[in-house]
VOMI-553663 format. One record per residue (C-alpha): residue number from 1; x, z, y negated. Coordinates in steps of 0.001 Angstrom, whole numbers, plus 500000, padded with zeros to 6 digits. Each point is the difference from the previous one (the first is absolute). Layout:
BEGIN
<torgu NUM, <X, Z, Y>>
...
This chain:
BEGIN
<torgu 1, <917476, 915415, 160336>>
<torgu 2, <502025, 502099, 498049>>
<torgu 3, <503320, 497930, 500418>>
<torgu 4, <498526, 497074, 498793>>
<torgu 5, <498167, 501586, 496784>>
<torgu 6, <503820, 501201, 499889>>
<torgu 7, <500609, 496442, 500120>>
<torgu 8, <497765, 499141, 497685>>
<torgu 9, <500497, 502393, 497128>>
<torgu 10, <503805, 499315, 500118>>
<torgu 11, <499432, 495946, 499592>>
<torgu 12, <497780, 500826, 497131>>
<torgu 13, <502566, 502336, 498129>>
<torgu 14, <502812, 497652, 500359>>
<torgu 15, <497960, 497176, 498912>>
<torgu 16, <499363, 501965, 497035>>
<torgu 17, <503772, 500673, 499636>>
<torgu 18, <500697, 496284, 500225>>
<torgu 19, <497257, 499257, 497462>>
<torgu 20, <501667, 502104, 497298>>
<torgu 21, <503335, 498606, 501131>>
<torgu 22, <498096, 496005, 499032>>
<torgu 23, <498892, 501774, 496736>>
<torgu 24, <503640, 501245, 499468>>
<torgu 25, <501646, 496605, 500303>>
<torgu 26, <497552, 498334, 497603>>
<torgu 27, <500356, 502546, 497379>>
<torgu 28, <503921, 499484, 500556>>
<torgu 29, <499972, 496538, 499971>>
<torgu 30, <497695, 499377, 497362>>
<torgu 31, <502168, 502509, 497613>>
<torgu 32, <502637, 497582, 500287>>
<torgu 33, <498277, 496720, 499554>>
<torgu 34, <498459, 501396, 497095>>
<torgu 35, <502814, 501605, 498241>>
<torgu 36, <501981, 496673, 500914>>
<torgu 37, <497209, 498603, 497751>>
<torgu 38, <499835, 502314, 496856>>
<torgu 39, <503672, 499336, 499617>>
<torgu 40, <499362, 496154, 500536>>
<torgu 41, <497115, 500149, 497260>>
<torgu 42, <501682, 503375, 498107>>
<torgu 43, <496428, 501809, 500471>>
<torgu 44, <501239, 503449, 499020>>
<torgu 45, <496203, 501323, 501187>>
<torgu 46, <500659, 498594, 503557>>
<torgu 47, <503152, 501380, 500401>>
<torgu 48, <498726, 503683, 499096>>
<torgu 49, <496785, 499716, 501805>>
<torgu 50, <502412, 499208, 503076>>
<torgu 51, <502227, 503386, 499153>>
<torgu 52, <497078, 502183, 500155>>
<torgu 53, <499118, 499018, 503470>>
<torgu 54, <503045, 501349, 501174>>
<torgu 55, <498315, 503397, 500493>>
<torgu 56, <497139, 498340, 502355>>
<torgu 57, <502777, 498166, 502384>>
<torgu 58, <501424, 503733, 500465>>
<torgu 59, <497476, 501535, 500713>>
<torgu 60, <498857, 497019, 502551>>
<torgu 61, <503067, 500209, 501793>>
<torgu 62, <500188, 503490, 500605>>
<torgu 63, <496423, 500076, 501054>>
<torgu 64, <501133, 497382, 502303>>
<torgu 65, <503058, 502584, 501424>>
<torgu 66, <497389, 502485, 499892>>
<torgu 67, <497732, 498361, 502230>>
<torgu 68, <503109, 498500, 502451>>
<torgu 69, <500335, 503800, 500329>>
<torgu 70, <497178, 501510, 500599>>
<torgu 71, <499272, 496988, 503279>>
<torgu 72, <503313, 500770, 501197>>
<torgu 73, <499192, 503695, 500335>>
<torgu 74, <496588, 499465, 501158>>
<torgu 75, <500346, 497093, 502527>>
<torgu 76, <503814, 500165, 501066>>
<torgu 77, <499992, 495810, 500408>>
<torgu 78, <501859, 498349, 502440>>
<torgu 79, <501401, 496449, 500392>>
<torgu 80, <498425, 497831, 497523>>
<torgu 81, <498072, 502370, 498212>>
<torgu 82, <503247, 501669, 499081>>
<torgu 83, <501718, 497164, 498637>>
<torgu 84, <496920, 499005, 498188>>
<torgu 85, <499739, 503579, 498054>>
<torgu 86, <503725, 500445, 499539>>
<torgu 87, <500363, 496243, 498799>>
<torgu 88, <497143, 500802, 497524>>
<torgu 89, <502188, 503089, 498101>>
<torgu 90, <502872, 497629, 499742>>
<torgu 91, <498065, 497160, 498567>>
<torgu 92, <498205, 502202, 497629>>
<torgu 93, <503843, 501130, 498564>>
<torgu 94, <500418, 496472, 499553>>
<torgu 95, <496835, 498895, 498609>>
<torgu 96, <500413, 502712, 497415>>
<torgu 97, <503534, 498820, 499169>>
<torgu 98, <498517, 496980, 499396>>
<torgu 99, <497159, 501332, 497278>>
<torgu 100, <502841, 501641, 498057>>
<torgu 101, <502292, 496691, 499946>>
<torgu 102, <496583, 498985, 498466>>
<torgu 103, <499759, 502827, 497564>>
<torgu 104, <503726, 499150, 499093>>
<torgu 105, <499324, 496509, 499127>>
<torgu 106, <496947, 500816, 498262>>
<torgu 107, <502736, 502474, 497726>>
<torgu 108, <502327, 496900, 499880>>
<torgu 109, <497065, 497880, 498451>>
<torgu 110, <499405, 503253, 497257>>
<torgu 111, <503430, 499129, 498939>>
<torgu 112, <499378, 496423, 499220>>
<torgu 113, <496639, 500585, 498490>>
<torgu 114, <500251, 497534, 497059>>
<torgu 115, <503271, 498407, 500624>>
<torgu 116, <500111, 496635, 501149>>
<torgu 117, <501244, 499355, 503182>>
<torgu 118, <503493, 498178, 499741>>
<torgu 119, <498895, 497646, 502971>>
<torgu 120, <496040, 499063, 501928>>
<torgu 121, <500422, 502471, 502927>>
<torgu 122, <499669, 497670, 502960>>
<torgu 123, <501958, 501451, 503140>>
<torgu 124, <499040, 503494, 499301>>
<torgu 125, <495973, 499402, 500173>>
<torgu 126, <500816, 497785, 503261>>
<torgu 127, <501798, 503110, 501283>>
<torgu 128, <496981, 502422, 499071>>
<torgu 129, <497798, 497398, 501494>>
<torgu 130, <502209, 499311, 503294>>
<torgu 131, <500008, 504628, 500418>>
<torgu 132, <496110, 499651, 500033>>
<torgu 133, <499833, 497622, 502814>>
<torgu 134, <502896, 502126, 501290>>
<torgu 135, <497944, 502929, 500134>>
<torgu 136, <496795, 498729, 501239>>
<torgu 137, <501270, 498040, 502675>>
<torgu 138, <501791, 503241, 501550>>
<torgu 139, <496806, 502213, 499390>>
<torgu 140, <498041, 496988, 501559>>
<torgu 141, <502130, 499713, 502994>>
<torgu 142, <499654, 504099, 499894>>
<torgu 143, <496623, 500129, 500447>>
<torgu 144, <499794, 496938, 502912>>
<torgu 145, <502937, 501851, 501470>>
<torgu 146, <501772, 496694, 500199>>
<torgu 147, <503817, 499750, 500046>>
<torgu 148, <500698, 496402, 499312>>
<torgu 149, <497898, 500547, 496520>>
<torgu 150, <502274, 502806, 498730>>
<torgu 151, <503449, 497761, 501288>>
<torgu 152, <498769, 497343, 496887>>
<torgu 153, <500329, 502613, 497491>>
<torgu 154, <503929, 500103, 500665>>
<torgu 155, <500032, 496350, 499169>>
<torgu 156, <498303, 500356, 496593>>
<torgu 157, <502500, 502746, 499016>>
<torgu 158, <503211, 497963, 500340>>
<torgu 159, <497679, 497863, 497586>>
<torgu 160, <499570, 502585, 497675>>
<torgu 161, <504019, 500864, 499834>>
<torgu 162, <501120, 496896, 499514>>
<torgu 163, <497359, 499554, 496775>>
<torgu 164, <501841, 503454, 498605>>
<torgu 165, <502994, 498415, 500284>>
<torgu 166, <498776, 496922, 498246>>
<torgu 167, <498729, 502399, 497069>>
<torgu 168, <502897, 501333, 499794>>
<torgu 169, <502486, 497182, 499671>>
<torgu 170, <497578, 498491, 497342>>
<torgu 171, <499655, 502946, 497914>>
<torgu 172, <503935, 500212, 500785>>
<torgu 173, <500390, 496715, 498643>>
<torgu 174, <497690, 500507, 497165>>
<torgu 175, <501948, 503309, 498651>>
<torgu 176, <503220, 498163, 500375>>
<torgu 177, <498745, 497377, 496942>>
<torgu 178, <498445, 503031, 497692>>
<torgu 179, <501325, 503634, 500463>>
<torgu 180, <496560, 500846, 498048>>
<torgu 181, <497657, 499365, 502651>>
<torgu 182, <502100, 502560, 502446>>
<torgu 183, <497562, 502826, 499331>>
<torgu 184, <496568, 498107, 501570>>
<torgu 185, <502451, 498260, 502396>>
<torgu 186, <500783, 503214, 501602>>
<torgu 187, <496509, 500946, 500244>>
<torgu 188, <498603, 497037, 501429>>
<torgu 189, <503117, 500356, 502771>>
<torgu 190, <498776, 503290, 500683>>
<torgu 191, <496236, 498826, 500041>>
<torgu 192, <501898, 497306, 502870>>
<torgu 193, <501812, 502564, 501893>>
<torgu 194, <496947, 502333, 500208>>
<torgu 195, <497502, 497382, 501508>>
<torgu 196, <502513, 499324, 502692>>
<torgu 197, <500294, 503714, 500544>>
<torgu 198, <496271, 500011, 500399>>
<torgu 199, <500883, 496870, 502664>>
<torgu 200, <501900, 502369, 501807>>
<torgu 201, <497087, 502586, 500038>>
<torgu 202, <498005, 496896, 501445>>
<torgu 203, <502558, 499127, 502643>>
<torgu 204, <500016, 503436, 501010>>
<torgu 205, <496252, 500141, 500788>>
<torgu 206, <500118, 496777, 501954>>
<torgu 207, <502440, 501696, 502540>>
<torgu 208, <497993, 503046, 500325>>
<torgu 209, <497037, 497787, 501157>>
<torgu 210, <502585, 498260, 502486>>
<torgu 211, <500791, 503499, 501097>>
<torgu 212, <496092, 500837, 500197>>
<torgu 213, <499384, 497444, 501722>>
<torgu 214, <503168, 499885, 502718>>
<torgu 215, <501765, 503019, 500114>>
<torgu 216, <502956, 498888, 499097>>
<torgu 217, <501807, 499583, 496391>>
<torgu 218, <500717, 496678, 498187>>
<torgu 219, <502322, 499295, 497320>>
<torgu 220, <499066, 497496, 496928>>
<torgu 221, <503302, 498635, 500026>>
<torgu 222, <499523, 498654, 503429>>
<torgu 223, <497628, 497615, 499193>>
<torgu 224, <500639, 498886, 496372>>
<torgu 225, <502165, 496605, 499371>>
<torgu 226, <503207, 500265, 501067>>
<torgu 227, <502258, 499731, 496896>>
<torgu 228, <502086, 497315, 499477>>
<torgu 229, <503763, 500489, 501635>>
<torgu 230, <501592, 496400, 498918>>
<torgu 231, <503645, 500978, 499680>>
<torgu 232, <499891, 503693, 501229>>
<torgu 233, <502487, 500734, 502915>>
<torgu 234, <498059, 500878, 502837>>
């Protein structure tokens, strides 16, 4: 009786942990779509409102390593259990990386608070919008402990560098006709270059559910598109 009110009471803590983990990834997520947004729109009010949550993400995440703690102390998990709890501190480093690529956007859009955008963003709110369904597909595959969920994610990164790249070429491109616009060019690069950072973050959560889920590591690079090699020496 006792082992399985053990049992029990250590299901219910690291659901708990796991819940906080969800609530994590949405505040991270939704930091970036919405500073993504205010810099779109140039909503000064949005962008701060995003900065000051910074200080809430912290302190969820090292509640989170808190918690991760205080079950591996007071169960000593084996197998599965481990992986789970262990996978959960890592995630929670990169779910917080995330939030702050989100606060640095959101200081990005400050900058350009009434200035006019020298071009319609288009490939940087399809990047934001491609990192959400990043993120929620390798929580979602977290939480149904299912492997071939998280592989998808890896997919939808090589997606997301190949629309920096485009960014960058264009506002490239666009500095190359009028040395005046190299100031917001350079920003919105950056705003490009930190999404697929936060990619990265994503791609690295989707191969700690793999390793959750089989005990053995995967690499993103093993199942993205193979790059083209037309004229490369083998």
């Amino acid at each position: 009786m006792i082992a399985i009110n053990t049992r029990k009471q250590q299901d219910s803590d690291l659901t708990e942990i796991k819940r906080m983990l969800f609530r994590l990834g949405k505040i991270g997520g939704n930091a970036v779509i919405r500073a993504v947004w205010a810099l779109e729109k140039g909503d000064g009010a949005a962008a701060r409102s995003i900065i000051e949550g910074d200080d809430a993400l912290d302190e969820l995440t090292r509640r989170i390593d808190a918690d991760c703690m205080s079950f591996g102390a007071r169960y000593q998990p084996l197998g599965r259990d481990l992986r789970a709890v262990t996978s959960i501190m890592h995630m929670a480093v990169d779910l917080e990386r995330v939030g702050d690529y989100g606060v640095n956007i959101a200081r990005a859009a400050l900058k350009m608070e009434g200035r006019v955008l020298i071009k319609p963003l288009i490939d940087i709110p399809r990047m934001a919008a491609i990192l959400s369904e990043m993120l929620d597909k390798a929580l979602t595959a977290f939480d149904a402990g299912d492997a071939e969920t998280a592989k998808t994610v890896f997919v939808m990164d090589a997606q997301v560098d190949e629309l920096e790249k485009q960014v960058v070429r264009e506002l490239f491109t666009m500095v190359m006709e009028r040395v005046d616009r190299l100031e917001q060019a350079f920003l919105l690069m950056n705003v490009a270059r930190t999404l697929e950072r936060a990619g990265d973050h994503a791609t690295n959560i989707a191969e700690r559910v793999i390793y959750m889920c089989t005990g053995k590591t995967a690499k993103a690079s093993e199942y993205k598109r193979p790059r083209e090699t037309e004229g490369v020496e083998p």
